[in-house]
C-alpha positions in Angstrom: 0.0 0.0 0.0 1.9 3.3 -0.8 2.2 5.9 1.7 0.7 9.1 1.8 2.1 12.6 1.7 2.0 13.2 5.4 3.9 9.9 6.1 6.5 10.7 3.5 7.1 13.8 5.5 7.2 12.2 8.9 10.2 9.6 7.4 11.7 11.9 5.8 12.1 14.5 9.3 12.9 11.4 11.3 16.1 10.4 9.3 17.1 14.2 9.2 16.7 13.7 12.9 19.1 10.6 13.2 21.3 12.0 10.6 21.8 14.8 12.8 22.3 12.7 16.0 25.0 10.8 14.5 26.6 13.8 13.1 27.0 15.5 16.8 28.5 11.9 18.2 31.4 11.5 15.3 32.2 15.3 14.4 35.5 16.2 15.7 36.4 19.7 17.5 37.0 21.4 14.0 33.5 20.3 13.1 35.2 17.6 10.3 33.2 14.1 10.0 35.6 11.5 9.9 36.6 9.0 7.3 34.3 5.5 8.0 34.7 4.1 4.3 38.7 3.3 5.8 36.9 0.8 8.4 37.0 -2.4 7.7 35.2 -5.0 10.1 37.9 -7.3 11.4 38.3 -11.2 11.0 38.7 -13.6 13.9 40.2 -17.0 13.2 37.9 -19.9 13.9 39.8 -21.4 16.7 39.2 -18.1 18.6 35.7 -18.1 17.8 35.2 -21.9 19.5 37.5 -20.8 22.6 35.1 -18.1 23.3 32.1 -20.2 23.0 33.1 -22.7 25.3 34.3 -20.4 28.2 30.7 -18.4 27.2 29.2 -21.6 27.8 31.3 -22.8 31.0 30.3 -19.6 32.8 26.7 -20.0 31.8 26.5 -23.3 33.7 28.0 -22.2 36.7 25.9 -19.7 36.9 22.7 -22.2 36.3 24.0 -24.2 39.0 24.4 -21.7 41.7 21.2 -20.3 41.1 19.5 -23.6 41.5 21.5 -24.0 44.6 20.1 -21.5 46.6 16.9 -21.7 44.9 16.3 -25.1 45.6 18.5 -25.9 48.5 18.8 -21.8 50.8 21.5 -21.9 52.9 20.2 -21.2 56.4 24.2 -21.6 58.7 24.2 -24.1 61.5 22.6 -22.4 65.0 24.3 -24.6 67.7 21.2 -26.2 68.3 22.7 -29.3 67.7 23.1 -33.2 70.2 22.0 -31.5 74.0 23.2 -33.9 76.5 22.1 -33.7 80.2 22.8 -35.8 83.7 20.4 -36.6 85.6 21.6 -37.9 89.7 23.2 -37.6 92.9 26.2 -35.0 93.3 27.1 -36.5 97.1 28.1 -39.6 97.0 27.7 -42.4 99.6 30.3 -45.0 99.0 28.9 -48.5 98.6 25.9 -47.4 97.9 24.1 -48.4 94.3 23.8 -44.5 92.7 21.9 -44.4 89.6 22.4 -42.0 86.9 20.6 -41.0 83.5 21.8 -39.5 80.5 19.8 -37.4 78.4 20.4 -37.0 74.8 18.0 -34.7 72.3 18.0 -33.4 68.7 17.3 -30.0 69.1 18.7 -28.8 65.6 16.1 -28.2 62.7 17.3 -31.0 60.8 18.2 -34.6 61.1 21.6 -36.2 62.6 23.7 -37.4 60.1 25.7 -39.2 62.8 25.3 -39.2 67.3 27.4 -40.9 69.7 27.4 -40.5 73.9 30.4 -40.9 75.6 30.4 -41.1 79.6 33.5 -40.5 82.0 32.7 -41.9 85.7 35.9 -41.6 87.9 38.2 -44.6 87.9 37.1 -45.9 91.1 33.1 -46.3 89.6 32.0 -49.9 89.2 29.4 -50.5 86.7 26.4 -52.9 88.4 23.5 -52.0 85.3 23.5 -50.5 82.0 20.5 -49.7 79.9 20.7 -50.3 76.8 23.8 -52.2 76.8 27.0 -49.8 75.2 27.6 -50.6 71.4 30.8 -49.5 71.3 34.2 -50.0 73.1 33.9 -48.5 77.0 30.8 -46.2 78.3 29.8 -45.2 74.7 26.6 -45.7 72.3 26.4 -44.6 68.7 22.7 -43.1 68.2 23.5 -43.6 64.4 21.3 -41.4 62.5 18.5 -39.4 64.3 15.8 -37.4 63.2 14.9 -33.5 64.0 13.6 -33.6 67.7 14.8 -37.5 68.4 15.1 -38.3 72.3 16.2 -41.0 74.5 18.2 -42.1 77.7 20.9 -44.4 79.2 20.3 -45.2 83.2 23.7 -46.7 84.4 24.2 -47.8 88.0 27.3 -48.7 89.9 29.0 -48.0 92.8 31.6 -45.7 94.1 34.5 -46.9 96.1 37.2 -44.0 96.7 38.1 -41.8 99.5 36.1 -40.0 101.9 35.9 -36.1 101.4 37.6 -36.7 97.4 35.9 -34.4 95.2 35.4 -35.5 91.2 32.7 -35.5 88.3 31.1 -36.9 86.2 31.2 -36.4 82.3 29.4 -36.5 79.1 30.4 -35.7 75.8 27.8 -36.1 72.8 29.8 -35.6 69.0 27.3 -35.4 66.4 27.2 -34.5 62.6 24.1 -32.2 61.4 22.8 -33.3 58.0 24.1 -30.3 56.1 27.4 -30.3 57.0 30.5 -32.3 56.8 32.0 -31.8 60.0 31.4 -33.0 63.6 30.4 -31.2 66.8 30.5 -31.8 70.1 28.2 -31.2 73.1 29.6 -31.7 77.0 28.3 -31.6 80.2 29.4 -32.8 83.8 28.4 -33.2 87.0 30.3 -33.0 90.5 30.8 -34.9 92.5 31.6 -35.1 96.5 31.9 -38.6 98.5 30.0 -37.1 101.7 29.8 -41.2 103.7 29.2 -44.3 103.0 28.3 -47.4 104.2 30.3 -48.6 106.7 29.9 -47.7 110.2 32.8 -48.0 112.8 33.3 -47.8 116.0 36.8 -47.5 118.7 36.6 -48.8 121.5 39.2 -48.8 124.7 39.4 -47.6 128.6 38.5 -44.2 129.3 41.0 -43.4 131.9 44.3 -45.8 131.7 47.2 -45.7 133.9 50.5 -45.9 132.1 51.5 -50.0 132.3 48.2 -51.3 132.3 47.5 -53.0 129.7 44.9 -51.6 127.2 43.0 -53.3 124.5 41.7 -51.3 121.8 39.1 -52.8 119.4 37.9 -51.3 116.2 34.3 -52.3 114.7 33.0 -52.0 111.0 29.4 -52.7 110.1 28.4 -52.8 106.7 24.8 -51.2 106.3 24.5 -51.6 102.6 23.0 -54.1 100.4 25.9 -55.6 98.5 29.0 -57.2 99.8 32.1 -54.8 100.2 35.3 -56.2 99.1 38.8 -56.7 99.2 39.4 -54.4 102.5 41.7 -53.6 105.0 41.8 -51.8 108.2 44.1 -49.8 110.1 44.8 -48.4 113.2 47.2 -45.5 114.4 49.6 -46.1 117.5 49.1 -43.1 118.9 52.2 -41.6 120.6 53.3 -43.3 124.0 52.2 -46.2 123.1 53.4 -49.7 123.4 52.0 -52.8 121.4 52.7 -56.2 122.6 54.9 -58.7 120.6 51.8 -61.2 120.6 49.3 -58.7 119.1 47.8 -59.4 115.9 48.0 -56.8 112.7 51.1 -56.0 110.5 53.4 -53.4 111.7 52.9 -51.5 108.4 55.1 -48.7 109.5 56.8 -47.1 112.7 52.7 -46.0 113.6 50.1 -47.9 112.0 48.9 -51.6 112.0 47.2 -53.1 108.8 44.2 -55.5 109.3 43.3 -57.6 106.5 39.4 -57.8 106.4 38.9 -59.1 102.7 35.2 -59.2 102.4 32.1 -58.2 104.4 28.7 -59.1 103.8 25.6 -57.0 103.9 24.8 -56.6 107.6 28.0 -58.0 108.3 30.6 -56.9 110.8 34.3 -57.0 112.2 36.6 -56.5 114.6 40.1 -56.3 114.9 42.5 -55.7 118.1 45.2 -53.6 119.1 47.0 -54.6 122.4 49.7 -52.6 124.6 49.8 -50.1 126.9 50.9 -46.4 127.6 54.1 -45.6 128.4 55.5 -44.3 131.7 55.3 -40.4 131.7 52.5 -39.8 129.2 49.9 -38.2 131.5 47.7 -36.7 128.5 44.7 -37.0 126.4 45.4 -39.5 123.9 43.7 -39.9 120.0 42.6 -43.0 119.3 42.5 -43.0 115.2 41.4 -46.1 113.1 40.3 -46.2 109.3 38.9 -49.3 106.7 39.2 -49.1 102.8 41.0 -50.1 99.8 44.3 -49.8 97.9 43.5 -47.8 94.5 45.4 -48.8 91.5 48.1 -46.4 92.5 48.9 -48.2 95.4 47.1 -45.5 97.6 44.9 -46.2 101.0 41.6 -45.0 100.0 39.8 -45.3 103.4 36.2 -45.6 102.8 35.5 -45.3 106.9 37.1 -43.7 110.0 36.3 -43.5 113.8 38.0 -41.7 116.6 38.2 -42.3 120.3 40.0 -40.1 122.9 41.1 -41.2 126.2 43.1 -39.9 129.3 46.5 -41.4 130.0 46.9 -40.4 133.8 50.2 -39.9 135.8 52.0 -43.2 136.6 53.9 -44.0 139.6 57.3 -44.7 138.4 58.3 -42.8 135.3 60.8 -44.2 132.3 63.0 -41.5 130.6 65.3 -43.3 127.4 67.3 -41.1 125.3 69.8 -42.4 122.4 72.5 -39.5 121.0 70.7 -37.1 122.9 67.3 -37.3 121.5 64.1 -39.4 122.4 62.7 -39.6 118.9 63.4 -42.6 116.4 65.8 -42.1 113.3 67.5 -43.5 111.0 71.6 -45.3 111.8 74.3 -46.1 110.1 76.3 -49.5 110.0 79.3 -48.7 112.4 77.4 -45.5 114.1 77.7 -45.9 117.8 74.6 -45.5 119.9 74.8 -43.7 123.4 72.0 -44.4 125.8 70.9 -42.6 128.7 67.9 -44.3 130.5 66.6 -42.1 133.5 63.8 -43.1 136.3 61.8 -41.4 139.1 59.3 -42.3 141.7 56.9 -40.1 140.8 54.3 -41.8 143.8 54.3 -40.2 147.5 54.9 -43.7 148.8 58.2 -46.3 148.4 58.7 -48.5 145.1 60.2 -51.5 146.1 62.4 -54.5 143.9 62.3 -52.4 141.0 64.2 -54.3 137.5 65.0 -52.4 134.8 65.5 -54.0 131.0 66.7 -52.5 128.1 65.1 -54.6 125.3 67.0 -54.8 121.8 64.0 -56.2 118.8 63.8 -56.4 115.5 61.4 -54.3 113.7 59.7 -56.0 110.5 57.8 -53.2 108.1 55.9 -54.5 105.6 56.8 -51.4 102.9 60.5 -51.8 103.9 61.8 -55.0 104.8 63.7 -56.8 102.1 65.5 -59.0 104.7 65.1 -63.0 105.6 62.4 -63.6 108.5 65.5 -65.1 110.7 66.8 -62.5 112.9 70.6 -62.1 113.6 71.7 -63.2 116.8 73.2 -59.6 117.6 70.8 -56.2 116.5 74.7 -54.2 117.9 77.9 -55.4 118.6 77.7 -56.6 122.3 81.5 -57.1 122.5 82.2 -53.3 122.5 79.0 -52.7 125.3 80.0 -49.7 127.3 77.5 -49.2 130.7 78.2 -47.9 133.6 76.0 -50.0 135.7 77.0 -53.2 135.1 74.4 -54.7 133.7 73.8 -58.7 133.1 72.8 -59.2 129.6 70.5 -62.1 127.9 70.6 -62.8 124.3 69.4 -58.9 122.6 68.2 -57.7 126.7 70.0 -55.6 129.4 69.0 -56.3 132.9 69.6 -54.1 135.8 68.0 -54.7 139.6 69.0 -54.5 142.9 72.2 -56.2 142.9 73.7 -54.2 140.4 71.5 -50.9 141.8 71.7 -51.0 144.9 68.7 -48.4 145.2 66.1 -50.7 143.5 65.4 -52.6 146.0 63.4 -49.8 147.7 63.2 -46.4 145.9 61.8 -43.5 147.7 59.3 -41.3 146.9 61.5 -38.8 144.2 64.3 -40.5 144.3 65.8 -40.8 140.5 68.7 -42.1 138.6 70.6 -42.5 135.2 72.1 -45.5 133.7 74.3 -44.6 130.6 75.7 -47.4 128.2 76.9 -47.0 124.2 76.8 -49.6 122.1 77.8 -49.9 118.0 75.9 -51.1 115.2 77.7 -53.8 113.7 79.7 -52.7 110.2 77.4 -54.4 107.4 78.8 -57.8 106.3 77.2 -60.0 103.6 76.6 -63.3 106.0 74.6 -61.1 108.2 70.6 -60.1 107.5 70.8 -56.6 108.4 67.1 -55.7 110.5 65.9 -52.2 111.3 65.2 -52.6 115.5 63.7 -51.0 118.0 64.4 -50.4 121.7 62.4 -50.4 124.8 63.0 -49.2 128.4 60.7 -51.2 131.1 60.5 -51.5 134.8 59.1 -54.2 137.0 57.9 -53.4 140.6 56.4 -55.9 143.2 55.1 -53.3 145.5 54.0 -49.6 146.5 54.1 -48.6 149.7 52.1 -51.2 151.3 50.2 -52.9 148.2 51.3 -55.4 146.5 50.6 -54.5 142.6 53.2 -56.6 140.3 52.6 -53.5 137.6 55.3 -53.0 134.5 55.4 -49.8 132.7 57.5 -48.9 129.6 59.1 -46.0 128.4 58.0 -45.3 124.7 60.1 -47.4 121.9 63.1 -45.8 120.0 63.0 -47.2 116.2 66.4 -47.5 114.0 66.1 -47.9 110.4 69.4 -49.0 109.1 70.5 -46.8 106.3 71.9 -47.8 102.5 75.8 -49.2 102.9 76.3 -47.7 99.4 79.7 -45.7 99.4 82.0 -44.6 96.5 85.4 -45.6 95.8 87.4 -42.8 93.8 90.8 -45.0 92.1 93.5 -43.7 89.8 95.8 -46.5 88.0 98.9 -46.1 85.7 98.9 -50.0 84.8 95.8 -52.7 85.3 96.1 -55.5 87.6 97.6 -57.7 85.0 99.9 -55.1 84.2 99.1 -53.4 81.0 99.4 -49.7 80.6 96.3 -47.9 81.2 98.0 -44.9 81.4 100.5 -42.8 78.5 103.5 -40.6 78.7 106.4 -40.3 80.6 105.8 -42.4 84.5 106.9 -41.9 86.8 105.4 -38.2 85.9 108.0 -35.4 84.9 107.6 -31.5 84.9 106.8 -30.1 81.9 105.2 -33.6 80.1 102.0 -34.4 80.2 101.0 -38.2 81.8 97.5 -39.5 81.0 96.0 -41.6 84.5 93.0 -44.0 84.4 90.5 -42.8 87.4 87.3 -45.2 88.2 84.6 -44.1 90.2 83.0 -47.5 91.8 79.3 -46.8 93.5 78.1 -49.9 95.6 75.5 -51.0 97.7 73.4 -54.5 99.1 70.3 -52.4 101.0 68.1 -50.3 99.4 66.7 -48.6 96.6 68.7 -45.2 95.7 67.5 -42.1 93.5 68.8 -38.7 92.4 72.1 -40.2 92.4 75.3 -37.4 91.8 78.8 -37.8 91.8 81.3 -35.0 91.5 84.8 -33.7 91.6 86.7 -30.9 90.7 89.6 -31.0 88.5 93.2 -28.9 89.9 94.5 -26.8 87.6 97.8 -28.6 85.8 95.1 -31.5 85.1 92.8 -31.2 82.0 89.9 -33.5 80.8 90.4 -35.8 77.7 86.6 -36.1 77.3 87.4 -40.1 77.2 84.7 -42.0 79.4 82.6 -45.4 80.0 80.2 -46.0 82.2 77.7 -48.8 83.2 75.4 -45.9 83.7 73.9 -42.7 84.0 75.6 -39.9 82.0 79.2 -37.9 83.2 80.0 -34.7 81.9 82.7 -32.0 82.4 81.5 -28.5 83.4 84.5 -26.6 82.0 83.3 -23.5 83.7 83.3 -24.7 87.3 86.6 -27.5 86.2 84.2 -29.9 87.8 83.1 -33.8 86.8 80.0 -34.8 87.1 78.6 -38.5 86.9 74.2 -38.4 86.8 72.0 -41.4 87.7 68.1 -41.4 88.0 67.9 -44.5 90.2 69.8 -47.5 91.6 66.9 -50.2 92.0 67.3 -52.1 95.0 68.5 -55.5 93.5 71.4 -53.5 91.1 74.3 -54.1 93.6 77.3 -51.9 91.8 77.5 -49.2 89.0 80.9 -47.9 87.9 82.4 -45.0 85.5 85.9 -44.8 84.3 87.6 -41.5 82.3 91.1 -40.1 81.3 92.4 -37.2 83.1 95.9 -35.8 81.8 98.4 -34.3 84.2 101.2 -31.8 83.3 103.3 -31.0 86.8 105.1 -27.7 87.3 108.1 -27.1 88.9 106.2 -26.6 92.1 105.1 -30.1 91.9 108.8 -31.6 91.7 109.7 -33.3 94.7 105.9 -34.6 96.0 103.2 -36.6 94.8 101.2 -34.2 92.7 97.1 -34.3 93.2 95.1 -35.8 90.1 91.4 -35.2 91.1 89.6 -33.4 94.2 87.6 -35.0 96.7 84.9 -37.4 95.7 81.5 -36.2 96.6 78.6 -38.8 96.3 74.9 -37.0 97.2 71.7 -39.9 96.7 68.9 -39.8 98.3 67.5 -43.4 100.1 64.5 -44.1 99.0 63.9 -46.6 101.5 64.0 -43.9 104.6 63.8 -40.9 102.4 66.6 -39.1 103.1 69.1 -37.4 101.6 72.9 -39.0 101.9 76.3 -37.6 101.8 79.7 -39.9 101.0 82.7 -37.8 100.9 86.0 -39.5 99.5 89.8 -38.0 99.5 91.2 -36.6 96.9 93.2 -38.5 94.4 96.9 -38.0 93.9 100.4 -39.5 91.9 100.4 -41.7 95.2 98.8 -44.7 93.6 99.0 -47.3 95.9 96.3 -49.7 94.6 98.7 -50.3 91.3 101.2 -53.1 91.8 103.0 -51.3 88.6 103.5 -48.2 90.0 103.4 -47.9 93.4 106.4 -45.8 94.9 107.1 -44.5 91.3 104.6 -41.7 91.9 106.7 -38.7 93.1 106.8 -36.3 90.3 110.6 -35.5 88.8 112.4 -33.1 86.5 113.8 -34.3 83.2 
């Protein structure tokens, strides 16, 4: 259909119009239209073309799979509101008594568990009686698997608790879980204290309210078991408290200078025990007196755990004739060396207003067996101290391991008055250790015997309280220095005998022995004098020695010495280059020998001091005499 006029005009105006548009875009600043038949439309290789179209099509994709990603699947972040895990039970704990606890376990995220598991931490000492359900994995631990938004559930255990009184623990609960939407695992925890307020044994001392120093006391101790299942594998022990004496026939273990250990293995529900302590006060006491007893177990650490303890208190009066013993000047037990010399001093009084007549005094030498410390045979040596060297100054009669003194060595003891006091002093050694004898830690123990006061006849024996000895280690160190060995072969090099001016290379051994005891923190040292100089040439058997150049000091390490390791030794080089000032003389090779252990037997710490070394060395066939330093 042709167009009209009017629409002629209106085409024609609009491509003026454009015309005009494009004019104003491309005119330059002069007003000039540029050139546009010189443009030619540029050619792209085919190999470009595909690149493009592929990486065109690669971002495309991504894009389509993002967007469908958080269309179809939003990401929402993970709130925490994951596995909540709660305890449900008693915080004070009654030991021996069945406790029941339950575990609570909840979904609480907005979507499922990929994954739950419940692990549960009772203290070591927690035996298991019930578990519901039964664990499906190795200890206290349940895999829940997979679990669904808002899944619940429990596990009830019961068991029993069987450490210390007053010990304060918890309980723990750990859930680790894996939300659906994620690939990683979370954990929830929770725990519960817990205090072990009583338990189920009840105990009971019982003794004399009001004992005269002599008489002889029994003290009995009484454990009840109130619960409902048997307890098991128990002991009990009782204190000694201070002043007191137990008799040689009493039952119980000495297990150290203080305490006696009862076996009681099991006891029943309603069950009960006693056990039995007998002795009596010693002479002098006049005091209020704890009575302290306690039943429970060893843990696994070899630690009493007492599940029970009682207390009595009772009144020691004043006694009528009063036992003072006294060894080096003190009354309290220690520790002695082999060879150590023991001075006595045993004092008594009639402390009574009326006459103590046919008094005999004993001074009673024992052994002591310890349970935690004894590592000797069960036969006793025939002498606890050498009784061929006894020094007293009363002139006592002696049978086997017992000093006797009474009226016809004293004359006074055949009727002492009312104050009347006296002091019998004796020493005695401890034998020097020797391989064919047991060594035993002992005890001694003052008593008198009187037939009468004033009028009464009465028979009574009281007893000061015992001194105990614990033998110490017989390790020592023996510091040598050799030229030659005992077959005769050079151990040593340069010139020997030693000249001024030329150095002389000496083998030194340090030899650490011992038969008693276990010994830790073991150190050896010596310092080096100044015309000597380490070769840094060593052996030893054990531990590590080292040179501290700073200080010119040796030093030989060890962590232990068990007890059944009998000797350890360490041998080095030292070099020695005299001066003039040492012509003439034996020149010195090493300072004193200091050995510093600790024994872990008695727990104390141990000093051994040996001389210092010099050319002198009279322990080498080869070159003793030839030791005195010369000038070429």
């Amino acid at each position: 259909m042709p167009k009209s006029p009017r629409s002629k005009q209106q085409e024609a105006k609009r491509q003026e119009q454009i015309e005009a548009s494009l004019s104003a875009i491309f005119r330059d600043e002069a007003g000039a239209l540029p050139d546009l038949t010189a443009l030619e439309p540029k050619r792209h290789s085919r190999a470009f073309l595909l690149f493009g179209g592929l990486v065109a099509g690669g971002l495309l994709l991504i894009g389509i799979a993002w967007a469908g990603f958080f269309i179809f699947k939003p990401f929402h972040g993970f709130t925490g509101q994951g596995l909540q895990v709660s305890i449900d039970g008693p915080e004070q704990i009654v030991l021996g008594q069945e406790m029941t606890y339950v575990i609570q376990w909840t979904n609480a995220s907005s979507d499922p568990l990929a994954s739950a598991d419940v692990r549960v931490n009772f203290p070591t000492d927690f035996s298991v009686t019930s578990l519901e359900p039964a664990p499906n994995s190795e200890g206290l631990s349940w895999r829940l698997g997979t679990r669904a938004r808002g899944a619940s559930g429990e596990i009830k255990i019961k068991g029993l608790f069987s450490g210390a009184l007053g010990t304060k623990t918890a309980l723990q609960v750990v859930g680790t879980y894996r939300p659906a939407s994620f690939n990683s695992d979370f954990e929830a925890l929770t725990s519960r204290p817990l205090t072990y307020v009583n338990t189920v044994l009840e105990g009971a001392v019982t003794a004399p309210t009001k004992i005269l120093p002599g008489d002889r006391v029994v003290v009995n101790y009484s454990v009840l078991n109130t619960g409902s299942v048997p307890m098991q594998a128990l002991e009990a022990r009782l204190s000694l408290p201070a002043g007191f004496v137990r008799e040689a026939s009493s039952t119980g273990t000495l297990l150290d200078e203080r305490m006696l250990l009862f076996p009681i293995k099991d006891l029943a529900p309603g069950a009960t025990t006693t056990v039995s302590m007998v002795g009596s006060f010693a002479s002098g006491l006049a005091a209020e007196v704890g009575l302290h007893a306690e039943t429970g177990r060893l843990g696994p650490d070899g630690i009493f755990k007492p599940l029970q303890k009682s207390d009595l208190t009772v009144t020691v009066l004043s006694g009528d004739l009063l036992l003072k013993l006294v060894a080096n000047g003190s009354d309290i037990s220690r520790p002695v060396s082999f060879g150590e010399t023991l001075r006595f001093a045993l004092g008594y009084e009639n402390t009574a207003l009326e006459d103590i007549r046919n008094v005999t005094l004993r001074l009673i030498f024992a052994p002591l067996s310890l349970t935690t410390t004894s590592t000797t045979k069960k036969t006793a040596p025939l002498h606890l101290v050498d009784w061929s060297t006894l020094e007293d100054t009363a002139s006592s009669t002696r049978a086997g391991n017992t000093l006797v003194w009474d009226k016809t060595s004293i004359g006074v003891l055949e009727r002492l008055p009312p104050r009347q006091d006296g002091t019998i002093e004796l020493a005695v050694p401890v034998p020097a250790y020797t391989a064919d004898m047991p060594a035993r830690n002992f005890q001694v123990t003052a008593e008198a015997n009187f037939t009468s006061l004033g009028g009464s006849v009465v028979n009574r024996t009281v007893r000061a309280t015992p001194l105990i000895f614990r033998l110490r280690t017989d390790a020592d160190i023996v510091a040598e220095a050799r030229y030659f060995s005992d077959e005769g072969a050079p151990l040593g090099s340069g010139p020997f005998p030693p000249l001024v001016g030329q150095a002389t290379t000496y083998r030194v051994a340090w030899t650490l022995s011992k038969h008693l005891h276990e010994l830790k923190q073991i150190q050896i040292t010596a310092p080096l004098p100044k015309r000597v100089s380490w070769t840094n040439k060593s052996s030893a058997t054990a531990g590590e020695i080292s040179y501290d150049e700073a200080a010119r000091r040796l030093v030989w390490k060890l962590n232990r010495m068990p007890r059944d390791v009998n000797e350890v030794q360490v041998a080095f080089d030292l070099q020695l280059t005299p001066a003039d000032f040492d012509a003439g003389r034996f020149a010195e090779l090493l300072g004193e020998t200091r050995l510093e252990m600790i024994d872990v037997d008695i727990n104390e710490q141990l000093v051994r001091v040996r001389p210092a070394l010099t050319t002198d060395l009279q322990n080498d066939e080869g070159a003793k005499s030839k030791g005195v330093v010369r000038k070429p």
